[in-house]
N, C-alpha and C positions, 0 to 999 in steps of 0.2 A: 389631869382630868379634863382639861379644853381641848385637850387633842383629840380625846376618846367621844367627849362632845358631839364636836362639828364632825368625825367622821362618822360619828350616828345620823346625826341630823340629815349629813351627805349620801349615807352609803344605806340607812336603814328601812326605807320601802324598796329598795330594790334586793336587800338580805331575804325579806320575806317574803316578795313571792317568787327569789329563786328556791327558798323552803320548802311555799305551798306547791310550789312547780314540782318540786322530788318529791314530795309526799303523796302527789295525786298521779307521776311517771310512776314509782312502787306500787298505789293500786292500782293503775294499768298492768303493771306486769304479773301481777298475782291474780288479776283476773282472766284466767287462762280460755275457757269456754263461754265466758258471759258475752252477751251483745253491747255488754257498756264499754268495753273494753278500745276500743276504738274514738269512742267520746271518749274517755279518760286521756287518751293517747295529745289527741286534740285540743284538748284543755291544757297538758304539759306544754307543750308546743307553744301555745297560745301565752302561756305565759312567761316563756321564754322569749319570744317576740316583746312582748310589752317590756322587761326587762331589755332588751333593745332596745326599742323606744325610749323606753325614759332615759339611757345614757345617751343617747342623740339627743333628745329635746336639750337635756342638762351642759350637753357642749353645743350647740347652736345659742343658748341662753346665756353661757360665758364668754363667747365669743361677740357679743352683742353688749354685754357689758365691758368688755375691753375695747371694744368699739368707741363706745361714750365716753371711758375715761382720757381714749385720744384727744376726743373732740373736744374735750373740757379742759386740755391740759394738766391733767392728776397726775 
């Protein structure tokens, strides 16, 4: 159960909004005629980017913590 844990804890803001990402690319795709459909498209995107970001922020912020454990001898 500590496994399943820390891999929520690790992995689960970035679960959901690759979610919200597919569930708002679907009503982009089903909105065939509408003018929102482009904002829809954009907002997928967008959050597909942020889901990048936070796996870079999240390895730039481990890598700075193995950084310190150098420095501190651990």
């Amino acid at each position: 159960m500590k496994g399943f844990l820390q891999y929520f804890m690790n992995y689960g803001l970035v679960a959901a909004v690759l979610v919200w990402a597919a569930v708002v690319g679907l009503m982009a795709y089903h909105l065939e005629d509408s003018p929102w459909r482009w904002a829809f498209v954009a907002l997928s995107a967008g959050g597909i980017a942020t889901v990048g970001g936070i796996l870079k922020i999240r390895k730039y912020v481990d890598r700075l913590d193995k950084a310190a454990e150098g420095k501190n001898g651990l």
